[in-house]
C-alpha positions in Angstrom: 52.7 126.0 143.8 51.2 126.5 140.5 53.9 128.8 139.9 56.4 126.6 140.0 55.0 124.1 138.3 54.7 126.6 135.2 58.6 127.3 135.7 59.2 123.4 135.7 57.4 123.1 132.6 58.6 126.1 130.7 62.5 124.4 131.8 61.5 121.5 130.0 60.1 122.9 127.6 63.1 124.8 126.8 65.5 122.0 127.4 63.1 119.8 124.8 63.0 122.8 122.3 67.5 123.2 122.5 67.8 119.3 122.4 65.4 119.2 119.5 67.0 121.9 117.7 70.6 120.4 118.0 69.6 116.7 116.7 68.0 118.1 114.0 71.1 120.4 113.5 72.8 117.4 113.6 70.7 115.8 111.3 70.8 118.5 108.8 75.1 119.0 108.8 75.3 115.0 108.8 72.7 114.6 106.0 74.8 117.5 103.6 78.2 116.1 104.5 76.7 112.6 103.5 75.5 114.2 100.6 78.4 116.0 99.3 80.5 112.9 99.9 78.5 111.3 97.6 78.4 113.8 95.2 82.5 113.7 95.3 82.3 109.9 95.0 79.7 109.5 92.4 82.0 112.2 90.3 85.4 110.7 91.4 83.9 107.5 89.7 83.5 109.3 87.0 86.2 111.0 86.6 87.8 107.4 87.2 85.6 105.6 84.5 85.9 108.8 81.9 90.0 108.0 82.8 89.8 104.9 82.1 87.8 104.8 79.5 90.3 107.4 77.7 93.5 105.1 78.4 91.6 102.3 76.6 91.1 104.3 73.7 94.2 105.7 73.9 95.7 102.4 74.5 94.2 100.6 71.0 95.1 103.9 69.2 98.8 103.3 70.6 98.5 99.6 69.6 97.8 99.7 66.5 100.5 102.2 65.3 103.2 100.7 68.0 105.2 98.3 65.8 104.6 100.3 62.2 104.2 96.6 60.8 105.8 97.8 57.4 105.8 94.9 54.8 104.7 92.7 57.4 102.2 90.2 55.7 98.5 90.3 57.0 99.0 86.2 55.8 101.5 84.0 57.5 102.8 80.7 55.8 103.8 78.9 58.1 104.5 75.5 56.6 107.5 77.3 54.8 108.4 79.8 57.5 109.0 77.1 59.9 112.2 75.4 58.7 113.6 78.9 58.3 113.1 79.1 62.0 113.4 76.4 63.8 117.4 75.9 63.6 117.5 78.7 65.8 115.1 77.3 68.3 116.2 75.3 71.3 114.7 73.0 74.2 116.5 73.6 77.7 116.5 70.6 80.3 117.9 71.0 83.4 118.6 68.8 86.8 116.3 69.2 89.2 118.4 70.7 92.4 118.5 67.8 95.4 118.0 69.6 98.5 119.3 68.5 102.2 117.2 66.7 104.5 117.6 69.7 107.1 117.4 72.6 104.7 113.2 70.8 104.6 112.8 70.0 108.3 109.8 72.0 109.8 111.5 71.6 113.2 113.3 75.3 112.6 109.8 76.8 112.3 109.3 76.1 116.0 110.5 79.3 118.1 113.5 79.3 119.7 115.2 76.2 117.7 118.1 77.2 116.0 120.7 75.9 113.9 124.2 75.8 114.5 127.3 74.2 113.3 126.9 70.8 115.1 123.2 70.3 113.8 124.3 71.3 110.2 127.2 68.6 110.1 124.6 66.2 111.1 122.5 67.5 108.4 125.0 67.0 106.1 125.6 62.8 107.2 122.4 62.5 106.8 122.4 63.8 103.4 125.2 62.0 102.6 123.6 58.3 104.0 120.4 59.5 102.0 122.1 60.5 98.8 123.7 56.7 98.6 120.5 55.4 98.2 118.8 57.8 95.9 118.0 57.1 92.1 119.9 59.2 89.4 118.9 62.7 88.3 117.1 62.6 85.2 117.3 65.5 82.7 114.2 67.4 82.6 113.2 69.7 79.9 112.1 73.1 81.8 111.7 75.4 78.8 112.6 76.8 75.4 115.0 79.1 73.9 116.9 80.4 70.8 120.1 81.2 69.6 121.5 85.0 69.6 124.5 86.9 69.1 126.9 85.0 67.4 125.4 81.8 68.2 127.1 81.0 71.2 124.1 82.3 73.8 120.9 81.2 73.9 117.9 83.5 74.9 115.0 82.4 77.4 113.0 83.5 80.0 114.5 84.0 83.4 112.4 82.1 85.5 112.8 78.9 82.9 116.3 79.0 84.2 116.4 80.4 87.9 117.2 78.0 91.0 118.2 74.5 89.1 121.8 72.5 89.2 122.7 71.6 85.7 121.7 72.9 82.3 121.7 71.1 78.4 120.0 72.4 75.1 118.9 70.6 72.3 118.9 71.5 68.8 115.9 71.4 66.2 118.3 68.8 64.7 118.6 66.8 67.7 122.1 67.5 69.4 122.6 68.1 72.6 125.1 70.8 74.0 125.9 71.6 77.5 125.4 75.1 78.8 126.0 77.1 81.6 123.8 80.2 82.7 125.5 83.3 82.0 123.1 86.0 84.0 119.4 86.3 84.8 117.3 89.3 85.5 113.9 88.1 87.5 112.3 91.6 87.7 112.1 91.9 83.1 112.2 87.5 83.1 114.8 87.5 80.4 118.0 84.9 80.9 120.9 84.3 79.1 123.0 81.0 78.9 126.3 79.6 77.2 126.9 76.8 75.2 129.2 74.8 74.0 128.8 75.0 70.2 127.1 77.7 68.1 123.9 77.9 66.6 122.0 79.7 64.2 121.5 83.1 65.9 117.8 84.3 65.3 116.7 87.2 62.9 114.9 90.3 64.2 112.7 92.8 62.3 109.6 94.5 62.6 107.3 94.2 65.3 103.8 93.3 64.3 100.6 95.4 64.6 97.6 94.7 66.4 95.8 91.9 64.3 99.0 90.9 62.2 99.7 87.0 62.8 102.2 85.2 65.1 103.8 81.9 65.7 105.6 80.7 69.1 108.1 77.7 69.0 108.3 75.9 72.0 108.3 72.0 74.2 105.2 72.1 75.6 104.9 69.5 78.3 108.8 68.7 77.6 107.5 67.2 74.3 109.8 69.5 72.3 109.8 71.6 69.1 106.1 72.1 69.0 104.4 75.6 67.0 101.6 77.5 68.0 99.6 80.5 65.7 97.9 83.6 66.6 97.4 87.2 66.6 98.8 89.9 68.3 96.1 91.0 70.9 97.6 94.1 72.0 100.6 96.0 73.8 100.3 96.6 77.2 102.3 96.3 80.7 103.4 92.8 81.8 100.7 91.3 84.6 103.3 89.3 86.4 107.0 90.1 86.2 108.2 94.0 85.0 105.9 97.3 84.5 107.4 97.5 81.3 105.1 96.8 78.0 104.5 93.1 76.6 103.7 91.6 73.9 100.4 89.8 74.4 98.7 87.6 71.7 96.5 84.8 71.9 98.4 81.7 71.0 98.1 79.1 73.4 101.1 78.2 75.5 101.5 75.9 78.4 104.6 74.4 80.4 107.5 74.3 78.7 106.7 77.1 75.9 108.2 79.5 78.8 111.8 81.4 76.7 110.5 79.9 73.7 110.3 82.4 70.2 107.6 84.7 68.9 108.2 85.2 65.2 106.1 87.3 63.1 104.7 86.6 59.2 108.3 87.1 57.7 110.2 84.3 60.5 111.6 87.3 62.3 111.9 87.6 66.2 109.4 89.4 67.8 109.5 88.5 71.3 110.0 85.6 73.8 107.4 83.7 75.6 107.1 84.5 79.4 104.1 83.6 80.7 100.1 82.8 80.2 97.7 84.8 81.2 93.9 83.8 81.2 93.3 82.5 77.8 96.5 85.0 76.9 100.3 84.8 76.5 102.8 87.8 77.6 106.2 87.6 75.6 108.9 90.2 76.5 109.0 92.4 73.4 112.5 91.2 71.4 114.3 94.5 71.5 113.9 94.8 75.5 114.7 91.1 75.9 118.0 91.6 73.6 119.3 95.4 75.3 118.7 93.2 78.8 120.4 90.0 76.9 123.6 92.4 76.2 123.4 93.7 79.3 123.8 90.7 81.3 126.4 89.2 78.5 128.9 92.4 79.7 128.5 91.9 83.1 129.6 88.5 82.8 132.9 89.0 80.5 
């Protein structure tokens, strides 16, 4: 009896001694892997942070040698830049596009309702009773943009001009000209339109260097031909439309600066307004905005 009692507890013993040894086996193998995967995180961080930390330096290095800035004035004055300038400028209204009852109905988002051709000809009565009644379109002014090539295009941002009916500009001096959209390309936000008389096509020249002053010309608010100064902040890729470097610098914009001009210290072209972001703007550098300008001007002929 005594004996087997001994053999019972020796068993358990055993059993306790091999269960023992594999948890803390366990322990031990879990405890290192743990370990070394935080050793390869803490020096992926810093392999990320000593990355980053090299592409901002080499990002202000780049910056302030990207646009050589040669005879560009460190002083801007603007009072007699500005009439240079502003011939070229434009404001671009547009019609707003008047949409069909059906094309709004939320019934299609119910599954299994379908259109088909007898429910879009009564769409289209309806729109037709509807549109007896309605007040006029009124010109809207959706944006800014300046003259280029031989004065017969005008250069904006894409978005200023994507999705809308009808299309006018109007000069610095007041005249109004109708115009047509020529091409658009979303992905870079750089449009192109026709008009019916030609301007004064813009100057290009030197981009500006990090620092070196700026001045935008657009209708903020539809209120037209309004100037905003700044500086260039820095080069760097665009935060909403392409991957492909903008021009960022901190003069304030807000609706209706969108296509407008960016001119530097000598009334050149530098770039055209796109968009705001935080307390900056993003203009499409001129040069890309003009190749993509040409582009879309060939495809149309």
């Amino acid at each position: 009896m005594k004996a087997q009692t001994w053999r019972r507890a020796a068993l358990a013993a055993y059993i306790l001694a091999g269960a023992s040894l594999t948890v803390a086996g366990y322990t031990v193998a879990t405890t290192e892997a743990n370990a070394n995967a935080l050793y390869r995180f803490a020096e992926h961080d810093n392999d990320a942070y000593s990355a980053r930390s090299r592409s901002i330096a080499e990002g202000i290095t780049a910056a302030a040698l990207r646009g050589p800035g040669d005879g560009v004035p460190d002083a801007a004055d603007w009072p007699r830049i500005i009439p240079e300038v502003m011939p070229s400028a434009v404001n671009i209204a547009a019609l707003p596009v008047v949409t069909r009852p059906d094309d709004e109905s939320r019934v299609w988002l119910v599954p299994g309702v379908q259109s088909n051709l007898a429910t879009a000809a009564l769409g289209a009565v309806r729109f037709w009773l509807k549109s007896r009644d309605q007040e006029p379109r009124h010109w809207q002014t959706i944006g800014s943009g300046a003259f280029i090539a031989d004065g017969r295009y005008v250069l904006t941002a894409a978005h200023v001009i994507d999705g809308k009916s009808g299309y006018r500009v109007q000069t610095a001096a007041g005249r109004w000209l109708d115009a047509e959209v020529i091409g658009l390309d979303l992905r870079r936000d750089v449009g192109v339109l026709r008009v019916s008389e030609p301007g004064q096509p813009i100057k290009t020249g030197t981009m500006p260097i990090q620092g070196q002053p700026v001045l935008t010309i657009g209708a903020p608010g539809g209120r037209g031909f309004s100037v905003s100064a700044g500086i260039v902040s820095r080069y760097a890729a665009s935060a909403r439309f392409s991957a492909d470097e903008a021009l960022q610098i901190d003069a304030a914009v807000t609706g209706g600066n969108s296509g407008g001009l960016v001119v530097n210290a000598r009334g050149e072209a530098v770039g055209v307004v796109s968009h705001s972001d935080a307390a900056f703007t993003q203009a499409v550098p001129i040069g890309t905005a003009l190749a993509v300008a040409r582009e879309l001007i060939e495809r149309s002929r």
